[in-house]
C-alpha positions in Angstrom: 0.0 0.0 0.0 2.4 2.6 1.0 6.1 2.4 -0.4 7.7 3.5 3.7 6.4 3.5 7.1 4.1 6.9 7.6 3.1 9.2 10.2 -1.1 9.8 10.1 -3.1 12.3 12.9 -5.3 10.0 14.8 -7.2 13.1 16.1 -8.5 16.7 15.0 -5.9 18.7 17.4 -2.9 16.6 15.8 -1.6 15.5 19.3 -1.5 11.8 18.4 -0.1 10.4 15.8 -0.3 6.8 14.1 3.0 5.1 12.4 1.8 2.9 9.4 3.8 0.3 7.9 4.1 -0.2 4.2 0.9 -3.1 4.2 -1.0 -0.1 6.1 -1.3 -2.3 9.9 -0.7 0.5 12.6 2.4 -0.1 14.2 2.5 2.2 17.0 0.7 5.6 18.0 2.1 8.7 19.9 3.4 11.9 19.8 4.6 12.8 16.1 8.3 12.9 17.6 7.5 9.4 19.2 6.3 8.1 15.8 9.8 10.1 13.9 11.6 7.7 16.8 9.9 4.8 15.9 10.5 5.2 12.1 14.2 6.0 12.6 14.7 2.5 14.3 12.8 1.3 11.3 15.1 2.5 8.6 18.0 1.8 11.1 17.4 -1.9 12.3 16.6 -2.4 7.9 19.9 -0.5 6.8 22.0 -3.0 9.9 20.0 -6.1 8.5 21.2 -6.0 5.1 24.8 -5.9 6.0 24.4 -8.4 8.1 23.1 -10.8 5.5 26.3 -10.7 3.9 27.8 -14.3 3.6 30.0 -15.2 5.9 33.4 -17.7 5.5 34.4 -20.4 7.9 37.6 -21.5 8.1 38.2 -25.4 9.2 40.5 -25.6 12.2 42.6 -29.2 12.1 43.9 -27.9 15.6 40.6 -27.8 17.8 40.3 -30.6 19.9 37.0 -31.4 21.5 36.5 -30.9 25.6 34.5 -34.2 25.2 35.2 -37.3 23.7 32.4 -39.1 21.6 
């Protein structure tokens, strides 16, 4: 529905806010600057997952012995 998270009024006076995910499911309301929080730990916690995906290299280690014997 939407292409990023946005910030809606849930109330005439604009005190309270609603953050909306891109499917359009509330997903959290407050204060605008509570719902500015929330979407900066969005874009955040997505911009640290996709570096995280990168693929990662094991080395083998003939030197490790194991604590237990099976």
């Amino acid at each position: 529905m939407y292409t990023q998270p946005l910030i809606l009024p849930l109330n005439v006076e604009g005190t309270i806010y609603a953050l909306h995910d891109e499917k359009g499911a509330i997903m959290g309301t407050g204060t605008r600057e509570v719902c500015e929080v929330l979407v900066h730990i969005i874009n955040s916690q997505a911009s640290a997952s996709e570096v995280r995906e990168a693929p990662r290299r094991t080395l083998p280690r003939s030197n490790v012995r194991a604590a237990i014997v099976i």
